[in-house]
N, C-alpha and C positions, 0 to 999 in steps of 0.2 A: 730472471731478468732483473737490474737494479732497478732501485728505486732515483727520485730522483736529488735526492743527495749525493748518492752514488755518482750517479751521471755530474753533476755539477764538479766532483770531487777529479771526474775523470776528464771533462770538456775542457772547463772554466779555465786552468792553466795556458792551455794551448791556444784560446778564443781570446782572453785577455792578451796574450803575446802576440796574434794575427791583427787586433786592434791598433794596439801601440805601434807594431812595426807602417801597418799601413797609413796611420795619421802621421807617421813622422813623415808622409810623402808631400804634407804639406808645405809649399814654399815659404808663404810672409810668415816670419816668425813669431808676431803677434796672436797671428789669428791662430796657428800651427799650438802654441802653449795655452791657449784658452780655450780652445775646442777641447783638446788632450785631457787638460785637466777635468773639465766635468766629465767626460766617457769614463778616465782613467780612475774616477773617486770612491772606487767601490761600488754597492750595490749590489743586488740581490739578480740580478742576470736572469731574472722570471720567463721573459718573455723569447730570448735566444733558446734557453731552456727548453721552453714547451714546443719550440718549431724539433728541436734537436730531438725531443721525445716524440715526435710525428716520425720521425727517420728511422730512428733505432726501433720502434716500438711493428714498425712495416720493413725494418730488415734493410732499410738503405744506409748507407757510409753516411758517418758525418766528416766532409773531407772539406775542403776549404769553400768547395762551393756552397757549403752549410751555412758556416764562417760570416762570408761576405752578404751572403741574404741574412742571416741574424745580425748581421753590423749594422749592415741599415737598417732594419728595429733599431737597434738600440742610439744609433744616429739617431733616431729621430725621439725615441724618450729620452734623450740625452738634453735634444735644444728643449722641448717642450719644459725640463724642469729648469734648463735656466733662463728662459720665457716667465716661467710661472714665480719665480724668485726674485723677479726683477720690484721696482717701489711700485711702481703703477697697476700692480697683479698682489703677488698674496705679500711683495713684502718681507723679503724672508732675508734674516742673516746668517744660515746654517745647514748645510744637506750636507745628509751622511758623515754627520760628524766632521766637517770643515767647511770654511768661509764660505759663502754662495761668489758664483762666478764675479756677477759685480761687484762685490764688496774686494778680490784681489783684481780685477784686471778693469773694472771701470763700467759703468752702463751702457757707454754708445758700443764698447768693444763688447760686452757681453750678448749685446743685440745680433754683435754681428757674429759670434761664432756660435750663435743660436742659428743664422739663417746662414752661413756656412752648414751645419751640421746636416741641417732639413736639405740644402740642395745634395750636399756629398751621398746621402741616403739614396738618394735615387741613382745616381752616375754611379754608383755599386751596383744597384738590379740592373740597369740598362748594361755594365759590362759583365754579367752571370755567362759564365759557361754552361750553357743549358739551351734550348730550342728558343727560336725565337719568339714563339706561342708561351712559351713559359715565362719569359721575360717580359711582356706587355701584359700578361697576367697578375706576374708580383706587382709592377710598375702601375698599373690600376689597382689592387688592392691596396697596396701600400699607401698609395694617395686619400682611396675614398675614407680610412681609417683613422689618417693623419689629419686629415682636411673640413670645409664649412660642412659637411657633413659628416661629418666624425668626433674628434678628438677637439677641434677647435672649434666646433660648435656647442660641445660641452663644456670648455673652458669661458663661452660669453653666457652659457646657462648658468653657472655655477656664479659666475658674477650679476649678473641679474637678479639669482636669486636671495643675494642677499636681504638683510633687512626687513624680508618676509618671510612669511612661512610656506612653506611647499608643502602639496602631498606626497604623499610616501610612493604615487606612482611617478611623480615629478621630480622625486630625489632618483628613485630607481634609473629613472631616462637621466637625468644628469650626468651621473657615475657609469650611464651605461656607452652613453658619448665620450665621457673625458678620462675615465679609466678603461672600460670595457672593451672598446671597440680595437685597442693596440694590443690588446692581452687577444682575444678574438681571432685578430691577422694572422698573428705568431703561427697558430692550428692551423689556419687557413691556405696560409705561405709555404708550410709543411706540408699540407694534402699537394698543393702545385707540384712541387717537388719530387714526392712522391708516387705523383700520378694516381693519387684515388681516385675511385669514383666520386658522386650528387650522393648518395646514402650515408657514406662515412664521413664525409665531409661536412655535411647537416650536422652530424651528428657531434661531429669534436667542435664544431664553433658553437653549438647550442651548450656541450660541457665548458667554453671557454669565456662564454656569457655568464654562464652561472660564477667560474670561477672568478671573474672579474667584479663581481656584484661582489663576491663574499670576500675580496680584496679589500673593497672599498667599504665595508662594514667593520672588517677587522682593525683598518687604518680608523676609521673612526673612534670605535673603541679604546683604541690604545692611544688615542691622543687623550683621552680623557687618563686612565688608566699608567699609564709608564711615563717616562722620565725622558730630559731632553736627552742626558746621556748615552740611555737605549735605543731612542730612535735616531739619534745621530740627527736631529731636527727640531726645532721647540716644538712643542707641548703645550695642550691648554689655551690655544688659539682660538680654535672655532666659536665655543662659547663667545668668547671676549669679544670677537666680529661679526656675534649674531648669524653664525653661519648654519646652514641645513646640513643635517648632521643626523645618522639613524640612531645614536643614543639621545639625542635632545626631542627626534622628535617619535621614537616609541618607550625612551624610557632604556635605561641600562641593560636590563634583563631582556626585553622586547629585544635589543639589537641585539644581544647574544642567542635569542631562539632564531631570530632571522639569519645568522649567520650559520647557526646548525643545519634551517631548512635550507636552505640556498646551499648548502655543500651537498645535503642530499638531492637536490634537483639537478646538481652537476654529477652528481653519481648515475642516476637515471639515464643522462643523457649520454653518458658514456657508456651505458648499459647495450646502447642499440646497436654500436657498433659488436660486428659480430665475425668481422674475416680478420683479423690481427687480436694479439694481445693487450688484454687496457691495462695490466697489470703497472705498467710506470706510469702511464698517464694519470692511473687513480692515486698513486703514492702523490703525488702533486697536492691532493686537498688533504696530506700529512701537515703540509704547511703551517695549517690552522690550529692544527693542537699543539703546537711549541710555545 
């Protein structure tokens, strides 16, 4: 079975081209070139990824209905970082190695093809060629993920929490809202898909918690560690904003055993599944050794 390099090597062409073709169905041309552009800007396609490896990994096609439910994932990490780049949030004049959305198309427009991105996210599950049961499935997960209980409850946590200090189970629930919980879906939205059962499905969003924890330890790390260059983002941020951070607050080395342990707790939990192959699933925490 690949790994999932392999898979990304084999997907990522044909996903990225279902993208562009389908955003070009945007009318106002404003908003059609500023959406575009953040989807279109690169990126590591994590999260499309691991639904795609729910499919292949159970034996089902990755065919356009794959496609279209990982679009909206990425629809919706797509507005959340140019949300999150904006002056009033983190601030940011640089993702993935080019200008952030406001800085080329302007703030109020940047606003707006952020909340273009998050509506277009759903009007893609609501038109899935798939049972109707499956569609108000995604359509609630996708929400509870993205939403004050999810991903946008971690992003007013992570702002709150600045300027103090958090505990380490306080930073955990942070990143587990504002990173975790769309890394999570991905698996989630795959088991729908795929029609798992409650056993297997526990069991790949418990590996996709782990993996999202050890995302968000590595991203920490390497802000300390590497260059604006490599991350296609600046560097050396958090400190300077008093930000909660697992190398600031267990210590360099402390957040590299925590991110050892937390790949093995994502190991574990993908251990339990026991009717399909983990074998791509587990190449996924290769990630971490690059």
């Amino acid at each position: 079975m690949a790994d999932f390099k392999q898979l990304a090597a084999r997907e990522l062409p044909q996903f990225d081209a279902y993208l562009k073709r389908e955003l070009a169905k945007i009318q106002e041309p404003t908003l059609q070139k500023s959406m575009t552009y953040s989807v279109m800007a690169g990126g590591k396609r994590l999260r499309p990824l691991l639904l795609f490896a729910v499919l292949e990994s159970t034996g089902q096609s990755i065919d356009e209905t794959a496609f279209r439910a990982a679009g909206a994932l990425e629809l919706i990490h797509s507005y959340s970082l140019i949300h999150d780049d904006l002056p009033a949030m983190d601030n940011d004049d640089l993702r993935r190695g080019q200008p952030t959305n406001h800085k080329v198309f302007g703030e109020a427009e940047a606003i707006l093809a952020g909340d273009g991105l998050l509506t277009l996210a759903f009007e893609w599950l609501a038109t899935l060629n798939v049972t109707a049961e499956q569609r108000i499935e995604l359509v609630r997960l996708l929400a509870q993920a993205a939403g004050a209980n999810g991903m946008v409850a971690g992003q007013i946590e992570d702002i709150e929490g600045e300027h103090k200090t958090l505990t380490l189970a306080q930073l955990q629930q942070v990143h587990h809202l504002k990173t975790g919980c769309l890394i999570e879906v991905a698996v989630a939205m795959g088991a729908v898909l795929a029609q798992l059962g409650e056993v297997e499905t526990t069991a790949l969003r418990g590996f996709a918690q782990q993996f999202g924890l050890a995302f968000q330890i590595q991203d920490d790390i390497l802000d300390v560690t590497s260059t604006t260059a490599e991350m296609g983002k600046a560097v050396h941020k958090d400190a300077a904003e008093q930000k909660n951070t697992f190398p600031i607050l267990l210590g360099m080395s402390g957040a590299q055993e925590a991110l050892h342990t937390t790949c093995q707790q994502a190991q574990q939990q993908l251990a339990q599944v026991t009717t399909f192959d983990r074998t791509l699933l587990n190449s996924f925490l290769d990630y971490f050794n690059e």
